[in-house]
N, C-alpha and C positions, 0 to 999 in steps of 0.2 A: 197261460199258453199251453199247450199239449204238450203232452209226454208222449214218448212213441209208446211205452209200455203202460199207458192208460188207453191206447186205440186196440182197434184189431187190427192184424199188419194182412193184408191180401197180396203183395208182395214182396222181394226183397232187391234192394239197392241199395247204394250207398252215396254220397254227397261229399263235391265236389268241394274240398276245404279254402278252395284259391276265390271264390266267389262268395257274393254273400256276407251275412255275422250271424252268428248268435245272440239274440236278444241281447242279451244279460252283458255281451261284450263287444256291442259295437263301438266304434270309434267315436268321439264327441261330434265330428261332424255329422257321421251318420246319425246318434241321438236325437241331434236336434231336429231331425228332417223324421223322426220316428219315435217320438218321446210323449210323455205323460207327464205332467203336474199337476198332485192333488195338492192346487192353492189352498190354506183356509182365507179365505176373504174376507178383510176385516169389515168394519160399517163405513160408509159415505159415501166409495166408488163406486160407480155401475159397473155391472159386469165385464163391459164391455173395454172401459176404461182398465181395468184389471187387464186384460187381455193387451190391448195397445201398450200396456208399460211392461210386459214380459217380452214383447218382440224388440222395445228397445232397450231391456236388459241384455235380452241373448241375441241381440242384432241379428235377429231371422226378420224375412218377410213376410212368412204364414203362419199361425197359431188362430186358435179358434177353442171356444166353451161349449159345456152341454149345460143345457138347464140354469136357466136368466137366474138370479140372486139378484131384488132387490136392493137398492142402495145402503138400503138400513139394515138388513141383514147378515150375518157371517155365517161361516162356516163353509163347506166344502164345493169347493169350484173346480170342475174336472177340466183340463186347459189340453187341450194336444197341439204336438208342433208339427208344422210341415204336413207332407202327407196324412199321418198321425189325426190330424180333423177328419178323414174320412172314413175312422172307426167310430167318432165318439155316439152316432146314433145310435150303436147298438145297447149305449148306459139307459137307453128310454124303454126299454125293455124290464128293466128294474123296477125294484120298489125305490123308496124314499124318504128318509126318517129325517122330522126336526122335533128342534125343543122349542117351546112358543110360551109366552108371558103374558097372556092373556088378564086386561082389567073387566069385570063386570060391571054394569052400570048399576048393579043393585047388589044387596049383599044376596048368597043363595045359598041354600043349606047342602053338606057335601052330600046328601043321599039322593038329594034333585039333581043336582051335576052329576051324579054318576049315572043316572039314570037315562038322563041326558046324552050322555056320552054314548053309551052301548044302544040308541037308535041312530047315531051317528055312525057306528061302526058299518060296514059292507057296501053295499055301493050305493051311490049318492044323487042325488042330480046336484049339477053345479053349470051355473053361468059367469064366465070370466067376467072379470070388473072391468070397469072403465078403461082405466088406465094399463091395459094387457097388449100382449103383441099376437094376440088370437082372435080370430073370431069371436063375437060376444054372442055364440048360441049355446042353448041349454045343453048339457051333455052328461053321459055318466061314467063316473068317475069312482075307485074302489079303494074305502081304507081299510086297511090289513086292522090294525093296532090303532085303540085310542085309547091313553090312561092318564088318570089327573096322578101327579105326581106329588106336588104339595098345592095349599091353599092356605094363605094368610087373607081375612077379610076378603075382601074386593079381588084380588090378586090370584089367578090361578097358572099355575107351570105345568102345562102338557105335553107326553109325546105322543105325537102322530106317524104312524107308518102306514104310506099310501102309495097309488100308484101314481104317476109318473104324469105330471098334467093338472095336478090338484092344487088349486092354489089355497092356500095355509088361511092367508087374512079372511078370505072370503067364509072359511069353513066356520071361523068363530064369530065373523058377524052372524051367520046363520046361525048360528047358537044362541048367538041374542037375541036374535029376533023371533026364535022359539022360547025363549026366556022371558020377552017380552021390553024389557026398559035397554035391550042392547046389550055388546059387548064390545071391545075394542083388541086387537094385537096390539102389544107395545113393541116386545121384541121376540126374533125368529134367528133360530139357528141351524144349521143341516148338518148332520150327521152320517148320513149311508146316503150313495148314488148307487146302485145295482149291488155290486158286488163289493164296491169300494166302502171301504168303512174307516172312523175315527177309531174306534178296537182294534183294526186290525195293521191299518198305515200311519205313520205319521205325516199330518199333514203340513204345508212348505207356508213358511213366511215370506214375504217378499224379499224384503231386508236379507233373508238368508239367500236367496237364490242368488240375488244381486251381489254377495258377499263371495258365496259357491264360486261364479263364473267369471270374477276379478279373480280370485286365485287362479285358474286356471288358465286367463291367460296371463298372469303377469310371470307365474312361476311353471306353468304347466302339469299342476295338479288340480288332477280329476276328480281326485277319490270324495269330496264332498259336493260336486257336482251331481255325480253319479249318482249319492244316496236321494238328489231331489226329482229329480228325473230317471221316469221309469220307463219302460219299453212298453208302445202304444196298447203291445198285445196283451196289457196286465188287465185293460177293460175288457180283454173279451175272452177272460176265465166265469165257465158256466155254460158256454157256447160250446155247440158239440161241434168236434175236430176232425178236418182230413187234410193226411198230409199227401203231398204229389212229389212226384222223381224232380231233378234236378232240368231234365229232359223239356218238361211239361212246365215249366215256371215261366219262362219268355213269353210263347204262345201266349199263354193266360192274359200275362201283362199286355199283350197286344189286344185281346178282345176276344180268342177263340176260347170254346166253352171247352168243359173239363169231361173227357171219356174215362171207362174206366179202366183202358192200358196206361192212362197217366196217375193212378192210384198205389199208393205204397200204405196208406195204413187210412182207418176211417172208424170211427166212433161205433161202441158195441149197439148201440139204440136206433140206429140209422135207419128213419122212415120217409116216405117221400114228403116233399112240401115242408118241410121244414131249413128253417136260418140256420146255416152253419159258416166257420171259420175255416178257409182256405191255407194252410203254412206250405212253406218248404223243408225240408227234411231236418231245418237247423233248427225250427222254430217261429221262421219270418211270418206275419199273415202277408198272405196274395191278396187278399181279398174279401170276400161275403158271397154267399153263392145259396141259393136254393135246391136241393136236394130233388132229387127226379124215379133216385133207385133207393131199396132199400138196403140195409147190410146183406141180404139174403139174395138178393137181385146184382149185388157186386161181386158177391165170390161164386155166384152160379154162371156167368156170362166174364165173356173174353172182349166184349167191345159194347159200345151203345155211351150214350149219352147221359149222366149222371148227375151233372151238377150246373145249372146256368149260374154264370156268374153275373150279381147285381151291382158289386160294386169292387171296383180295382183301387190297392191300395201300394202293394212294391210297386217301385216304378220301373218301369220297361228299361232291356238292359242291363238290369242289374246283372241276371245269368245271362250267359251265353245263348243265342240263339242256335236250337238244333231242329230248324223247320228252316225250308224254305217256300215261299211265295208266289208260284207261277201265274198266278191269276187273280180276283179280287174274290171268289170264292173262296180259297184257299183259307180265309183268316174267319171263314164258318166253319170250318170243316175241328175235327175233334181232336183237342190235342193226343198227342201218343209221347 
């Protein structure tokens, strides 16, 4: 989430402490309606099925995943609650690292593999399989990183770091079948969603979560809750940040777009047409918004329209409403 002293401030105000939280200290209830779990997910359940057994751990009605995990695969399941789902597209913006166990159907020499590998590397064409939740047309698709890590016989362990769409199995049949007698994925694991990493977080067991949130209501401690559940806005560190007055928060939540007398601080690199993260002064995101002005175009100008917002994430009311309504124009008009 933003710092105010990693923005440039083209304002100054101050924020109203009776409204609102700070990330990092909202209330469990608020958590849950604003929270983050990096599941690792084990093998057998669909992702899906992962997802239905954390709403009836934490007895919410809304949670949602980014990026499907096969039944058979483990590893990193980004889950948001509540609201919270309507940040997680921004982790599709990322790369995406797994470790994959690939059998060859013939033995191959490691200098033909490696060789191998580095015309695989850059971007690709790729046509999802069968069994996909996409369209099955040709598409191109970009690997960062491909390295053979070890090699027994038949048996190779790879990491792949790709973009965001690329499906794993598919990339090592086509191995094979540049190989010639095939190849097979046994087993896949994920490691990095965007910015989330197994280096960097630890990621949540079920068993734990389920453990975390019996304490907390039988004794009313949080504090192990808390470590497993993050604040939504941890997925959208790397996203360039504007914060808005307390003034200008409602509005938003209503639908009206962001001017620049409702700006208190806005990212040093700010050019037009670019995704950016909407907070309020504590750290909340608003929202997702598109960028209209540049930094240069916000501290030259006293009014104009700077930021349409794509997608609404606090919910309305949270702040006070300091606008009012005369008419049904009114809620186009630019917050101040």
């Amino acid at each position: 989430m933003p710092q105010l002293q990693n923005l440039m401030k083209v304002d100054d105000d101050v924020t109203d402490e009776a409204y609102g939280h700070y990330p990092d200290r909202r209330p469990v209830s608020s958590l849950l309606d604003y929270g983050l779990i990096l599941i690792d997910k084990p093998a057998g359940p669909s992702s899906h099925e992962i997802v239905a057994w954390i709403k009836k751990i934490l007895c919410i009605q809304s949670a949602g995943h980014s990026g499907t995990l096969d039944p058979g695969a483990t590893g990193l399941l980004p889950v948001g609650l509540g609201e919270g789902t309507k940040a997680l597209s921004v982790l599709l913006l990322g790369p995406k690292e797994y470790y994959t166990l690939a059998r060859m159907h013939s033995h191959i020499s490691e200098d033909r593999l490696q060789s191998l590998i580095a015309k695989f590397t850059g971007d690709i064409f790729q046509r999802p399989p069968q069994r996909s939740s996409v369209k099955r047309a040709t598409r191109i698709r970009t690997i960062y990183e491909f390295q053979k890590l070890e090699q027994y016989d038949r048996l190779v362990l790879l990491r792949i770091l790709c973009q965001a769409g690329t499906y794993i199995r598919k990339v090592i049949y086509d191995v094979g079948e540049v190989l010639g007698p095939g190849a097979t994925m046994i087993e896949l694991r994920r490691t990095i969603v965007s910015n989330l990493t197994e280096r960097n977080y630890e990621f949540t067991k079920l068993h734990d979560l389920a453990d975390g949130f019996q304490i907390y209501k039988e004794k009313n401690d949080d504090k192990k809750l808390r470590r497993l559940i993050r604040p939504i806005e941890l997925c959208l560190e790397g996203l360039r940040g504007v914060v808005v007055r307390d003034t200008a928060v409602d509005a938003l939540c209503h639908g009206a777009q962001l001017a620049v007398p409702g700006i208190v601080a806005v990212a040093r690199d700010l050019a037009p047409n670019q995704l950016v993260g909407i907070y309020t002064m504590k750290g909340e995101v608003i929202g997702l918004a598109e960028s209209l002005m540049s930094i240069d175009d916000i501290q030259e100008n006293e009014k104009g329209l700077a930021f349409r917002l794509k997608r609404i994430i606090l919910k309305p009311n949270t702040y006070p409403r300091a606008w009012r309504v005369n008419n049904k124009d009114r809620l186009k008009r630019m917050s101040t």
